[in-house]
Kinemage of the C-alpha trace (Angstrom):
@kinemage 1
@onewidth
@group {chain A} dominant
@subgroup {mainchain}
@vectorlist {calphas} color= white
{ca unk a 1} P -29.483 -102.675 -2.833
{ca unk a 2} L -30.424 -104.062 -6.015
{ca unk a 3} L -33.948 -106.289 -6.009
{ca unk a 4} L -35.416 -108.594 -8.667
{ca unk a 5} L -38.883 -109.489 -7.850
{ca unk a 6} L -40.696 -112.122 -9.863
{ca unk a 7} L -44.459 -111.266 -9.171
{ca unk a 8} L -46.571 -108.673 -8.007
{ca unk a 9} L -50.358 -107.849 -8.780
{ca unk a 10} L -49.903 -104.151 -9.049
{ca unk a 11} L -51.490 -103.516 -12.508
{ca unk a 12} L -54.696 -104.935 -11.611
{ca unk a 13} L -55.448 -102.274 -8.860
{ca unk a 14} L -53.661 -99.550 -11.667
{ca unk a 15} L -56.063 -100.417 -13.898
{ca unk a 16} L -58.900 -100.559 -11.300
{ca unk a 17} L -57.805 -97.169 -9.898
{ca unk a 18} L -56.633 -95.653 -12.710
{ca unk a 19} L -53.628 -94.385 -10.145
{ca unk a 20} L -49.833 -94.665 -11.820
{ca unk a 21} L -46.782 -97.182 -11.354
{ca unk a 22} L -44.827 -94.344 -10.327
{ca unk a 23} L -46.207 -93.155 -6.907
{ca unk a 24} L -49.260 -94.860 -5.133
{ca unk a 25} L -50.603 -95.815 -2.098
{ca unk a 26} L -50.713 -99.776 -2.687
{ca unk a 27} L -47.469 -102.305 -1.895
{ca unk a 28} L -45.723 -101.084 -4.954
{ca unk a 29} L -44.532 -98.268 -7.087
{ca unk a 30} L -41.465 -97.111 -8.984
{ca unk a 31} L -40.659 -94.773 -6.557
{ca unk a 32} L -40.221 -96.404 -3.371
{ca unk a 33} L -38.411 -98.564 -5.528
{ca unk a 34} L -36.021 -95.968 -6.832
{ca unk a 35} L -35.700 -94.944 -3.465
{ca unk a 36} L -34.447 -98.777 -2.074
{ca unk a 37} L -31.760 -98.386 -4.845
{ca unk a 38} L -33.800 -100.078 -7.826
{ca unk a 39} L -34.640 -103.214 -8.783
{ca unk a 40} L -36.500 -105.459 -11.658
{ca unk a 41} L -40.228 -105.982 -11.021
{ca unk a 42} L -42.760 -108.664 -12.776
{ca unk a 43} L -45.039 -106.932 -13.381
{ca unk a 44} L -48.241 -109.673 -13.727
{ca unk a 45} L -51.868 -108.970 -15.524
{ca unk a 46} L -53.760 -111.444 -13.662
{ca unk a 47} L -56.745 -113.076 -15.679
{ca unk a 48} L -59.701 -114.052 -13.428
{ca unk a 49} L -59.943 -117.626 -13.259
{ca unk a 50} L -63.397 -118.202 -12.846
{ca unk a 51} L -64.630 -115.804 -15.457
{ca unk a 52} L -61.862 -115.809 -18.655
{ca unk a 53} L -59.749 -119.907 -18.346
{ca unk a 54} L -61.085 -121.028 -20.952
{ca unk a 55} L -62.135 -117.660 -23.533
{ca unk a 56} L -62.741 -114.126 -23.470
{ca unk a 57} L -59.216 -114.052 -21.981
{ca unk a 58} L -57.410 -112.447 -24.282
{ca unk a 59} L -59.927 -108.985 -24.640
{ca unk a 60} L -59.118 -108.671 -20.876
{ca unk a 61} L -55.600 -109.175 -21.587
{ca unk a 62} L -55.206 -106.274 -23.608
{ca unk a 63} L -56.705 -103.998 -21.256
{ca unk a 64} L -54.371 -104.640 -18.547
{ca unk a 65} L -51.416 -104.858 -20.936
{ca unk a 66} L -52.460 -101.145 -22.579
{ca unk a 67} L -52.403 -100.053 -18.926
{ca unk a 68} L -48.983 -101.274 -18.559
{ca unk a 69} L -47.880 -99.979 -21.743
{ca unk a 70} L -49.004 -96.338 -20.939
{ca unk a 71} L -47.719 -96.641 -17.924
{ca unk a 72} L -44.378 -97.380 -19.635
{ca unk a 73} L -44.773 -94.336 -22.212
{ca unk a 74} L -45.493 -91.663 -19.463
{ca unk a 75} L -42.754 -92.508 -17.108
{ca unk a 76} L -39.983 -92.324 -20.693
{ca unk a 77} L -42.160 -89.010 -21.327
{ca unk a 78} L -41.457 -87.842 -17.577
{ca unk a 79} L -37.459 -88.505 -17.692
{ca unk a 80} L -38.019 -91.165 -14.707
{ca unk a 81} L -35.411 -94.269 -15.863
{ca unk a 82} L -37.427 -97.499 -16.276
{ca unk a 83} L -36.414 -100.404 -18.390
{ca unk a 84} L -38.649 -102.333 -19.872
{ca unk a 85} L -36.738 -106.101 -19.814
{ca unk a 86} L -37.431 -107.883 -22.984
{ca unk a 87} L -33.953 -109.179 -24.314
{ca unk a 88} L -30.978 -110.681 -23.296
{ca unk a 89} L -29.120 -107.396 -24.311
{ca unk a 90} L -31.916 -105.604 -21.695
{ca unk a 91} L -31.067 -108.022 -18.883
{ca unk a 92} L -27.477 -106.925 -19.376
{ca unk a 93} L -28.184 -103.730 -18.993
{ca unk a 94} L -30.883 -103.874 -16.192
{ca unk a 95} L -28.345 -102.570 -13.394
{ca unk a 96} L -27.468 -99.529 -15.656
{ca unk a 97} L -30.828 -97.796 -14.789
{ca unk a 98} L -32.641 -97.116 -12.034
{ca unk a 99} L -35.200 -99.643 -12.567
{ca unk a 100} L -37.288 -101.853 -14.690
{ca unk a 101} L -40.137 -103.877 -15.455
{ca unk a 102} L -40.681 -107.076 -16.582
{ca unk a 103} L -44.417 -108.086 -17.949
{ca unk a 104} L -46.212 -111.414 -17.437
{ca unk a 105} L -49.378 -113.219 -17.225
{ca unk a 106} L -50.822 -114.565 -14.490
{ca unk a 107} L -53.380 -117.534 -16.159
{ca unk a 108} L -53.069 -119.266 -19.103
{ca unk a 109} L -56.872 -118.891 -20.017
{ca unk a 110} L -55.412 -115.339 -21.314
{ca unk a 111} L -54.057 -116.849 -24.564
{ca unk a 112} L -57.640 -118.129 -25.471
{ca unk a 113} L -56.789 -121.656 -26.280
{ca unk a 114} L -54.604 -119.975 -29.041
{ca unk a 115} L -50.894 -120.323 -29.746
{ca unk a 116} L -51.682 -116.927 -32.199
{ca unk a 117} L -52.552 -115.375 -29.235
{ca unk a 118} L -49.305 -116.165 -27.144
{ca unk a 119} L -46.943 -115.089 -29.685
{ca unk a 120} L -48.906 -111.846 -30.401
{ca unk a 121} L -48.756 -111.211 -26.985
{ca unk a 122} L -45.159 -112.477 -26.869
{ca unk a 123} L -44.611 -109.119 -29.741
{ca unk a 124} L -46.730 -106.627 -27.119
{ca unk a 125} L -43.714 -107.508 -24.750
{ca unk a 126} L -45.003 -110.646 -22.301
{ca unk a 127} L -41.755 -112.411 -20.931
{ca unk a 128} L -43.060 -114.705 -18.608
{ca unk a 129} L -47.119 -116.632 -18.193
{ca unk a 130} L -47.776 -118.916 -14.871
{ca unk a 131} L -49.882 -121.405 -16.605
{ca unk a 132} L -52.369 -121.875 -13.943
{ca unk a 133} L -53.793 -119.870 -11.915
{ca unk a 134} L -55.396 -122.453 -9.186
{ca unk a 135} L -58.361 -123.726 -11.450
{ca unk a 136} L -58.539 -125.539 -14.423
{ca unk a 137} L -58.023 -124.234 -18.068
{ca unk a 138} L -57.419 -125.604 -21.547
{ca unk a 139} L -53.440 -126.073 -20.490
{ca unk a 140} L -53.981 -128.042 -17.442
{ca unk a 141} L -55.005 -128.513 -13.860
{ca unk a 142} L -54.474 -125.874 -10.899
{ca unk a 143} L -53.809 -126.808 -7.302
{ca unk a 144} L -57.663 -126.358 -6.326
{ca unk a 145} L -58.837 -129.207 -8.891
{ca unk a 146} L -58.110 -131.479 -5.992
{ca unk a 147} L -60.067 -134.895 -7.575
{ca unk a 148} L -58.481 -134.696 -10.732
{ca unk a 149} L -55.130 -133.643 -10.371
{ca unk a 150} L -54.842 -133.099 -14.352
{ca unk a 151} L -51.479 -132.916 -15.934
{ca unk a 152} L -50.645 -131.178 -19.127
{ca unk a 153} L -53.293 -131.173 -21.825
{ca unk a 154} L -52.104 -131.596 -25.195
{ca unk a 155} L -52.124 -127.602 -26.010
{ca unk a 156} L -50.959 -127.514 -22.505
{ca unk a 157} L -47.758 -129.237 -24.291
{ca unk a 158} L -48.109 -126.901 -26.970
{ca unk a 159} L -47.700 -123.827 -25.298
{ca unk a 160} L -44.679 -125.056 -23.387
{ca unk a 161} L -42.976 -125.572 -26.691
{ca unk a 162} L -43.879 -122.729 -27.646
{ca unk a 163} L -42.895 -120.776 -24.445
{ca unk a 164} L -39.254 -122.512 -25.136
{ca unk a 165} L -39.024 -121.424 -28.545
{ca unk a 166} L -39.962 -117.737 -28.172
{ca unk a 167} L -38.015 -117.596 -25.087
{ca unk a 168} L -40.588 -117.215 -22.370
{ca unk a 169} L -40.742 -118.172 -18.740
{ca unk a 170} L -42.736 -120.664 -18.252
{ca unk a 171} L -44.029 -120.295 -14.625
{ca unk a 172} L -45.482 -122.715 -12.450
{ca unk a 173} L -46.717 -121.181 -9.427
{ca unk a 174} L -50.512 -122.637 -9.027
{ca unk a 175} L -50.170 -125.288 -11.133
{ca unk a 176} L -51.417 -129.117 -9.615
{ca unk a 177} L -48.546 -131.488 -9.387
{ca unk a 178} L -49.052 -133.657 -12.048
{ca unk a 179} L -49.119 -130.517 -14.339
{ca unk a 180} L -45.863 -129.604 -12.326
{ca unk a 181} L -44.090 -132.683 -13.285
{ca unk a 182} L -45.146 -132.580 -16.874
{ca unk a 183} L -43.155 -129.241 -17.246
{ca unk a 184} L -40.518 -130.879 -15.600
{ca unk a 185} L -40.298 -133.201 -18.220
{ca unk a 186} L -41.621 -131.074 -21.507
{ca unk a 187} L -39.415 -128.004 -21.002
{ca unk a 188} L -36.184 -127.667 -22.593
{ca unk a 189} L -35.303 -124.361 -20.531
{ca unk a 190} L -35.215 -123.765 -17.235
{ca unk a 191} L -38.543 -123.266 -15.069
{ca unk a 192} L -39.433 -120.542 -12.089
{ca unk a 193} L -42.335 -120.982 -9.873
{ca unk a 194} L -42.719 -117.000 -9.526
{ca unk a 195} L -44.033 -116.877 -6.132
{ca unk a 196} L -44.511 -119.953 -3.866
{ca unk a 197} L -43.158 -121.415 -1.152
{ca unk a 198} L -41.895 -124.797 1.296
{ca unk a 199} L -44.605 -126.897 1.955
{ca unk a 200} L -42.490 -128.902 4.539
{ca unk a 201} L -43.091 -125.365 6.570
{ca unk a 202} L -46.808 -124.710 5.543
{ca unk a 203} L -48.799 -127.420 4.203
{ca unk a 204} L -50.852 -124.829 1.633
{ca unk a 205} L -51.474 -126.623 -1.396
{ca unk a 206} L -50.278 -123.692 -3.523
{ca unk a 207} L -46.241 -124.267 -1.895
{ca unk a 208} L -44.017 -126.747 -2.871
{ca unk a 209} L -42.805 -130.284 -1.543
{ca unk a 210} L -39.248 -131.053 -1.298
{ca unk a 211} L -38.939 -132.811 -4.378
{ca unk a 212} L -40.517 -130.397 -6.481
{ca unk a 213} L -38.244 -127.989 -5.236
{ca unk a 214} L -35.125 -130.388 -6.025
{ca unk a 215} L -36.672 -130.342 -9.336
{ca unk a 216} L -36.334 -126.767 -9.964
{ca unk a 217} L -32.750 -126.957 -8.883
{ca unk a 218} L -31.649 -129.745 -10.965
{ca unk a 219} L -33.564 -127.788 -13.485
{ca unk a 220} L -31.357 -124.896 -13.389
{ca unk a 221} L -34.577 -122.444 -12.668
{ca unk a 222} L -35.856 -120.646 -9.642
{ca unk a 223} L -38.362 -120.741 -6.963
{ca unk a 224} L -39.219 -117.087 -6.179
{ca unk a 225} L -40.018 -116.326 -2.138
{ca unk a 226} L -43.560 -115.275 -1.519
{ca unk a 227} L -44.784 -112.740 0.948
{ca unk a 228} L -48.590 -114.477 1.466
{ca unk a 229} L -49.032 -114.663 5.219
{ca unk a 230} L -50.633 -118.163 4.644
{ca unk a 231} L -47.987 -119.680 2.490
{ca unk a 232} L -45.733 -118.804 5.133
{ca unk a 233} L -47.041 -119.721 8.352
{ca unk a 234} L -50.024 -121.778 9.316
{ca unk a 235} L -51.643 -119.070 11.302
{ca unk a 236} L -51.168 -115.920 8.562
{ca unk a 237} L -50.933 -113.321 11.566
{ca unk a 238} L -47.450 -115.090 12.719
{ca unk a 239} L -46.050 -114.398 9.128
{ca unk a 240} L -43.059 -111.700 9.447
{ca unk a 241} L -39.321 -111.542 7.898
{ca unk a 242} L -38.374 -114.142 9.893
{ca unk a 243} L -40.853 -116.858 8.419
{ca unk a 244} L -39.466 -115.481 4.685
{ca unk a 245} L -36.020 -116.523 6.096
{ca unk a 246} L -37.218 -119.534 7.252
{ca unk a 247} L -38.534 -120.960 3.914
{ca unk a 248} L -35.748 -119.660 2.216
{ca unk a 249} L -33.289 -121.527 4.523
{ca unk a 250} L -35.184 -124.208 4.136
{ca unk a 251} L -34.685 -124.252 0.210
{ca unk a 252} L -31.305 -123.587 0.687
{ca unk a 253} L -30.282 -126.329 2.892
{ca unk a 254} L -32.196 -128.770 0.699
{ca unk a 255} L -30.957 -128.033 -2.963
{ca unk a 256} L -27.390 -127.215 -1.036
{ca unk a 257} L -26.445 -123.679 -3.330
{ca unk a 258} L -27.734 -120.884 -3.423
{ca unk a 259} L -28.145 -120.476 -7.233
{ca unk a 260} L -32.066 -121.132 -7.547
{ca unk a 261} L -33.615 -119.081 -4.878
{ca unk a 262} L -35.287 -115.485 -5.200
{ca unk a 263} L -38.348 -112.835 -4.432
{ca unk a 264} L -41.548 -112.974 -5.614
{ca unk a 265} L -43.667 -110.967 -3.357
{ca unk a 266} L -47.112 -111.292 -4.850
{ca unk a 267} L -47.205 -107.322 -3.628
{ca unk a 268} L -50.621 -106.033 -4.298
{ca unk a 269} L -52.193 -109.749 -4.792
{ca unk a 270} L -51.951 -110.991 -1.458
{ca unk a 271} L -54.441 -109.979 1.533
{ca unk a 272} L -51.950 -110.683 4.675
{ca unk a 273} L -48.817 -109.842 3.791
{ca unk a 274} L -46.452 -110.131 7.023
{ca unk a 275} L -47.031 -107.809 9.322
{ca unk a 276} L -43.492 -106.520 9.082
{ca unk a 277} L -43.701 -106.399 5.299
{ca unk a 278} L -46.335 -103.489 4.024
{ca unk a 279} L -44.643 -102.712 0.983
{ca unk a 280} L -41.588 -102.779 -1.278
{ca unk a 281} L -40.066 -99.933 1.284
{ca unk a 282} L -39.635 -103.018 3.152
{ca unk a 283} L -36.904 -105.026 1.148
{ca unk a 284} L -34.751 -102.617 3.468
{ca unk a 285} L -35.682 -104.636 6.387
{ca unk a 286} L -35.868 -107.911 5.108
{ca unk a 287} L -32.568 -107.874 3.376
{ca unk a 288} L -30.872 -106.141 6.322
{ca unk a 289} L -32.036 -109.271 8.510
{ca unk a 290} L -30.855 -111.930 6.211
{ca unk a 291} L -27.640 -110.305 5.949
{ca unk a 292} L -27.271 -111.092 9.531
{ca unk a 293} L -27.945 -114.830 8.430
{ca unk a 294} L -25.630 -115.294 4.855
{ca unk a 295} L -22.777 -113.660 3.320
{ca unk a 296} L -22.481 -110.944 0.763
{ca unk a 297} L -22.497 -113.079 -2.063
{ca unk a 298} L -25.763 -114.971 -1.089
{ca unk a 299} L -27.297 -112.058 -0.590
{ca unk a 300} L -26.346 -110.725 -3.745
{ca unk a 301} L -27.876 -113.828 -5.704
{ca unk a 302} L -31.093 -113.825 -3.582
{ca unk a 303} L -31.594 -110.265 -3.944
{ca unk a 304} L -31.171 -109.859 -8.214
{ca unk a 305} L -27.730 -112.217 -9.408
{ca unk a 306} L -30.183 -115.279 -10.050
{ca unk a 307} L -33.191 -113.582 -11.383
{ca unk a 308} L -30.840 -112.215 -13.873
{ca unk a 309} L -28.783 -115.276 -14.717
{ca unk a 310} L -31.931 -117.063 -15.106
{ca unk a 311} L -33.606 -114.594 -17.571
{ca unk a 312} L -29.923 -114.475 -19.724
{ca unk a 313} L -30.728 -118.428 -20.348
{ca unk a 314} L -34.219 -117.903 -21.201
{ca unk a 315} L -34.922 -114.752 -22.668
């Protein structure tokens, strides 16, 4: 078992902590992910919202991202075999190791309203930035800026250009869907909404309607499955591995392949996960259940085939 997971919030409680990627007591570490049989994980430095959209971003930034790096250095010093994912040539190579890491941003308020900013942080090793988080910054509207509804700004335009000519993933999880469209339409590489879900299932503002996620497919980019008990099920305690099948049957059925569908836990960001689902020890599970549902092959795509084929485009 192979996994690819496209978000998690881990290196916010690292840095908070000051405990390691390797072993810990939160959703996720390196072990228990050795121990599934490895995987890639996004690794995402969330930027508070409320405090850093529109500047002192970036100084935060570089705390979290120092974290990650050292985390990085001591595992290489302790022989433990982590990739960190920043090429094509790495993403080739990913299921040669026993695991990796790929870094992001969660929050565009991180670059500081500077395009500088994003490539510098582009050369410290960020692959992927979700745009939003669910408020407003200087790139565009999140899904909580309910009266507006704000597309793209004109730097919001900006850094999508730039995002497609560094060869970034542009992510739009969070992002209000007139912001959502405007990618759509700006991008000249494929999209991934990191970690949302089927609004025809739960009617959260953060998940997706049917045509957005028709979008993504015709796209040729990737909606990644989210573990948040209330972007699952209406009533969060009735989330379990069952409602993550159901949302990703759902997608399934509605794009009709099964190219443009993966993970994105949002492990160590979310507050009620499924009660069946307390950690990346419980991919086991989950995968072992939807094998009962698809056939080798799907499985193989869900689990890591189209999280890679999507980062050889983009990357």
């Amino acid at each position: 078992m192979f996994i690819c997971d496209c978000h998690c919030d881990t290196l916010t409680e690292l840095y908070k902590k000051g405990t390691s990627i390797y072993a810990n007591d939160q959703h996720f570490d390196i072990q228990r992910l050795i121990e599934l049989g490895g995987g890639l994980q996004f690794c995402a430095i969330y930027v508070p919202t409320q405090e850093f959209r529109y500047y002192g971003g970036l100084r935060y930034t570089l705390q979290y991202l120092d974290k990650y790096l050292q985390e990085v250095k001591k595992l290489h010093a302790d022989g433990i075999d982590v990739l960190q994912v920043r090429t094509k040539e790495d993403v080739a190579d990913v299921l040669n190791h026993k695991a990796a890491t790929l870094l992001a941003i969660e929050e565009g308020g991180a670059i500081d309203g500077s395009l500088e900013a994003l490539r510098c942080l582009y050369e410290l090793g960020v692959r992927a930035m979700t745009l939003t988080w669910s408020n407003r910054n200087d790139i565009a509207d999140g899904v909580n800026e309910e009266k507006s509804g704000g597309g793209l700004t004109v730097f919001g335009r900006q850094v999508v250009a730039e995002m497609n000519k560094l060869g970034m993933l542009v992510d739009v999880s969070h992002i209000a869907p007139a912001g959502f469209w405007d990618v759509i339409e700006a991008s000249t590489k494929p999209i991934i909404a990191t970690h949302s879900n089927a609004k025809a299932l739960c009617p959260h503002p953060r998940n997706l309607d049917d045509q957005q996620i028709k979008a993504i497919n015709e796209n040729d980019g990737l909606i990644g499955i989210t573990f948040a008990g209330q972007f699952l099920e209406n009533d969060y305690n009735d989330a379990c591995i069952e409602s993550v099948y159901r949302h990703i049957d759902h997608m399934l059925n509605l794009i009709g392949n099964d190219d443009h569908i993966g993970f994105g836990s949002d492990f160590d960001g979310i507050s009620h996960p499924p009660y069946n689902i307390q950690g990346v020890q419980d991919y086991k599970p989950l995968v072992d259940f939807l094998a009962t549902k698809y056939s080798d092959s799907t499985i193989a795509k869900i689990t890591h085939q189209n999280v890679l084929s999507l980062l050889g485009k983009v990357l």
